[in-house]
Backbone as numpy.savetxt, mean C-alpha at the origin, in Angstrom:
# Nx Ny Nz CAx CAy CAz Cx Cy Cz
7.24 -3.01 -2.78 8.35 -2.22 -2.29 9.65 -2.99 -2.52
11.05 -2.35 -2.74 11.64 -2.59 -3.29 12.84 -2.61 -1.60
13.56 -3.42 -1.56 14.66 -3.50 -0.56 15.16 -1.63 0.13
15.82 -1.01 -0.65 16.02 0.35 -0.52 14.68 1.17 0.05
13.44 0.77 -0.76 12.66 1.58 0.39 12.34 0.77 1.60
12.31 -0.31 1.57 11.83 -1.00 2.87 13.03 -0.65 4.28
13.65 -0.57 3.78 14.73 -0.44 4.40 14.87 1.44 5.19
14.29 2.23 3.91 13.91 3.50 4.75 12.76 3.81 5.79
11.43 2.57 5.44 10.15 2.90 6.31 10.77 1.83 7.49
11.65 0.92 7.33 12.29 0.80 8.77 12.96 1.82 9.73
13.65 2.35 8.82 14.27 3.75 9.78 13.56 4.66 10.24
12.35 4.66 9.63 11.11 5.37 9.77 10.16 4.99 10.83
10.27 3.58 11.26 9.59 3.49 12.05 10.30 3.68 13.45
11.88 3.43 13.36 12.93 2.97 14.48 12.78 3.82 14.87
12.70 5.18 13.87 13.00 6.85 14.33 11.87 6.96 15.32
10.35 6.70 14.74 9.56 7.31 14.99 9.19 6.09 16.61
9.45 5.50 16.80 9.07 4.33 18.11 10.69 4.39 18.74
11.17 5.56 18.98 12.75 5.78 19.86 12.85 4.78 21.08
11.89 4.38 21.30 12.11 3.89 22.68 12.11 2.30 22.85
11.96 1.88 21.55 12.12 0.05 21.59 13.16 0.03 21.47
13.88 -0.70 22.23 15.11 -1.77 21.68 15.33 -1.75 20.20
16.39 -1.22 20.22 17.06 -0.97 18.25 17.86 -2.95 18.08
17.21 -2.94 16.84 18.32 -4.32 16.77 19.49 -4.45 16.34
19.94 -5.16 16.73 21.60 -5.01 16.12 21.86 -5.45 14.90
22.90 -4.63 14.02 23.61 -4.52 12.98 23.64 -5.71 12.30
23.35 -6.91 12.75 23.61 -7.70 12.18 22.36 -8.60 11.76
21.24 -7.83 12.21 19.93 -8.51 12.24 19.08 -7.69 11.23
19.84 -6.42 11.01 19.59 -5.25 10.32 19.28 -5.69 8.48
19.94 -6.60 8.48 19.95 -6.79 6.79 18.73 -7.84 6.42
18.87 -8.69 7.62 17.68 -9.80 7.91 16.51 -9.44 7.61
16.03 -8.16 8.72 14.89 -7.99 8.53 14.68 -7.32 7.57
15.58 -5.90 7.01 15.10 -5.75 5.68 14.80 -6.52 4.45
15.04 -8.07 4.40 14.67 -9.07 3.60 13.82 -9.50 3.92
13.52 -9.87 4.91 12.23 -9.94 5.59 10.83 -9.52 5.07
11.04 -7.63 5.63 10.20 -7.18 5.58 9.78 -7.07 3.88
10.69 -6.67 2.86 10.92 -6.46 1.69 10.23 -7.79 1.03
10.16 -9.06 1.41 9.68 -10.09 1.00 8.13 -10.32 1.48
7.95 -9.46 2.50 6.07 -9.99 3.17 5.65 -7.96 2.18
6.14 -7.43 1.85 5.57 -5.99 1.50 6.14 -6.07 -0.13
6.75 -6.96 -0.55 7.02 -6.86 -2.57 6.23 -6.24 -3.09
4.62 -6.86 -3.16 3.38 -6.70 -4.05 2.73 -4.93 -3.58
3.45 -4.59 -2.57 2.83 -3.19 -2.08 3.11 -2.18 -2.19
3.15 -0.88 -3.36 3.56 0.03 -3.30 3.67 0.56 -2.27
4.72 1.23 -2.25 5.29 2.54 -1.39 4.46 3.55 -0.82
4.29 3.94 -2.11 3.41 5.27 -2.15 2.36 4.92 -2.91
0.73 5.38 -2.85 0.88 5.57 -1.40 0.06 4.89 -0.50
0.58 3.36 -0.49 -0.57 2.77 0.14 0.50 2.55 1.56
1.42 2.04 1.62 2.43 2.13 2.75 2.88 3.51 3.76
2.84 4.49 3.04 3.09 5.66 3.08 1.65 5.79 3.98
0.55 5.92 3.48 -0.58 5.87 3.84 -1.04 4.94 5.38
-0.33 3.48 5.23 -0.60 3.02 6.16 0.24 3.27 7.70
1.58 3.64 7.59 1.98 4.24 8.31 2.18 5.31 8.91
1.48 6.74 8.31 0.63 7.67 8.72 -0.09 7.28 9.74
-1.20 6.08 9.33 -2.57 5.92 9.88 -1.69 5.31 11.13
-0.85 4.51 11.31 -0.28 3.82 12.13 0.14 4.63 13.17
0.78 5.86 12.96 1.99 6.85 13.60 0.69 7.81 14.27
-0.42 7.72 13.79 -1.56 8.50 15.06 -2.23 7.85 15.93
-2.35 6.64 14.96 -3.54 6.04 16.44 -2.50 4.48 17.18
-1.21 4.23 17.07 -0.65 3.34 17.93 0.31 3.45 18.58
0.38 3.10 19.63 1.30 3.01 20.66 2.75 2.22 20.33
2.42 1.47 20.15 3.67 0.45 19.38 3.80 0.21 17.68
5.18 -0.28 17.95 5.65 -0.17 16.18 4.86 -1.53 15.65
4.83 -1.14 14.20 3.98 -2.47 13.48 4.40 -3.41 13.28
4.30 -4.50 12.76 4.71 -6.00 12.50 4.91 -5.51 10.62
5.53 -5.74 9.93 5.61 -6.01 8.60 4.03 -6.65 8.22
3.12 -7.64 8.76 2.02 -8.36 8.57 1.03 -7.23 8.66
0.59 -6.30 9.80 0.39 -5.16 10.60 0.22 -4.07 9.36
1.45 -4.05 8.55 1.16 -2.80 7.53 0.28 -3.27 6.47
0.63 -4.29 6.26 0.25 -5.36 4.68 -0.98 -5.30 4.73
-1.36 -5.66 5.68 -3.54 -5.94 6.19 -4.07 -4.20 5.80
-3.02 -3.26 6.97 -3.71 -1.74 6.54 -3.75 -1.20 4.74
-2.40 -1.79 4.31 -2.16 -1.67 2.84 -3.62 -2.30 2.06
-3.36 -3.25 2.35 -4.74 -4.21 1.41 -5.89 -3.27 1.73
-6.17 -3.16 2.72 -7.50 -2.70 2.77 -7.73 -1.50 2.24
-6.66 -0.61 2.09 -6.98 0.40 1.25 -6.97 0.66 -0.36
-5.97 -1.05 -0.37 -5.77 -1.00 -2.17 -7.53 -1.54 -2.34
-7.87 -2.43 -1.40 -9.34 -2.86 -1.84 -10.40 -1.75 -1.51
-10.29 -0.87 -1.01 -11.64 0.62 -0.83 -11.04 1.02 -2.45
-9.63 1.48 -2.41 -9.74 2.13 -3.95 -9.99 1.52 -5.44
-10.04 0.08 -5.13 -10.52 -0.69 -6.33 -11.89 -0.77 -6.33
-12.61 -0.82 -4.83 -14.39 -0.75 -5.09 -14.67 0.42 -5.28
-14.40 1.58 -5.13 -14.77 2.85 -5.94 -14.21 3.01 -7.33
-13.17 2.78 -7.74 -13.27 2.59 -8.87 -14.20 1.79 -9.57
-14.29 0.90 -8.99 -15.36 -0.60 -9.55 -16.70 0.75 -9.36
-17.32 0.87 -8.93 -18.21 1.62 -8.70 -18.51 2.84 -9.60
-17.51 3.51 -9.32 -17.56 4.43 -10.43 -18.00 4.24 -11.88
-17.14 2.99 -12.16 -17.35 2.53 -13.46 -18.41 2.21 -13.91
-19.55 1.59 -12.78 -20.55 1.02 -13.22 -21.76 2.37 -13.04
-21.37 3.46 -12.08 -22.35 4.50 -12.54 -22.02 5.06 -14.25
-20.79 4.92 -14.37 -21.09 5.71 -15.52 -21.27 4.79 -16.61
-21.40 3.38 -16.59 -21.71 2.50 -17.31 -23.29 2.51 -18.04
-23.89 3.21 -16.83 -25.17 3.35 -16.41 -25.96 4.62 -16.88
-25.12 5.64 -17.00 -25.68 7.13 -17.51 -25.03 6.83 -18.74
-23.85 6.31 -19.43 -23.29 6.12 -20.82 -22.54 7.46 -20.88
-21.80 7.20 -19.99 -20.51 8.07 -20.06 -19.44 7.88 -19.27
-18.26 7.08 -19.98 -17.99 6.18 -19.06 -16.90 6.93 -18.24
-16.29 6.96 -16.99 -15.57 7.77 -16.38 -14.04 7.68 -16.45
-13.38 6.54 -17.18 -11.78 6.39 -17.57 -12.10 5.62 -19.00
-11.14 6.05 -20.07 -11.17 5.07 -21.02 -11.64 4.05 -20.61
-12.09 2.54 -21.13 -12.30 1.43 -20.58 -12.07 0.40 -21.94
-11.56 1.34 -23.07 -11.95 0.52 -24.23 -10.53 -0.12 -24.68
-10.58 -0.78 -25.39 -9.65 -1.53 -26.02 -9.10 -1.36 -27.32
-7.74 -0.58 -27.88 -7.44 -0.77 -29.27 -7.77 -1.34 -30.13
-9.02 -0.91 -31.35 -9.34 -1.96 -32.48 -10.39 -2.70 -31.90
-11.07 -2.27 -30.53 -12.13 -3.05 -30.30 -13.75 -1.14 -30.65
-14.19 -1.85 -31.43 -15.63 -0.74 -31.38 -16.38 -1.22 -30.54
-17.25 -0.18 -29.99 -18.19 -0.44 -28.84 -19.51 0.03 -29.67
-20.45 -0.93 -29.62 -21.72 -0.44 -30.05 -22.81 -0.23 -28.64
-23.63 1.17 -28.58 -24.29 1.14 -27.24 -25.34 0.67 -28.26
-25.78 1.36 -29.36 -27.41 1.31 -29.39 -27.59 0.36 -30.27
């Protein structure tokens, strides 16, 4: 995530948790560097997007920047073991389910 969005799923959360203590203006730029620096490697959409959904039904209080990152990971890692998975069923019937091949590389099965 990029400064500009981090900076909106803050407002997003401020909006959505009305009742904490707002920080002041001047702490405001802080933490969007902050947060923007522990969430870089994490798309937006839609693993953030995703994790703060999951966040905005089942918690009472607003998240920690650390808090989203853990929910993020864990879903970038479910969608990489089904992919991983996938791949290897169809590795397995010989039909493989995304390109997998390489320009100028031939694949011999038999």
């Amino acid at each position: 995530m990029n400064r500009e969005e981090t900076a909106k799923v803050l407002t997003l959360i401020s909006t959505h948790y009305w009742q904490d203590p707002k920080v002041e203006n001047k702490n405001v730029s802080l933490m969007v560097e902050t947060w923007a620096k522990a969430l870089d490697d994490i798309p937006l959409t839609p693993y953030i997007e995703n994790a703060l959904d999951w966040w905005f039904k089942n918690e009472k209080w607003p998240p920690q920047a650390a808090e989203l990152r853990e929910r993020a990971r864990m879903q970038i890692k479910r969608d990489r073991d089904e992919r991983r998975t996938s791949d290897m069923l169809a590795l397995y019937s010989g039909k493989p389910s995304r390109d997998t091949s390489l320009p100028g590389l031939v694949h011999e099965w038999n």
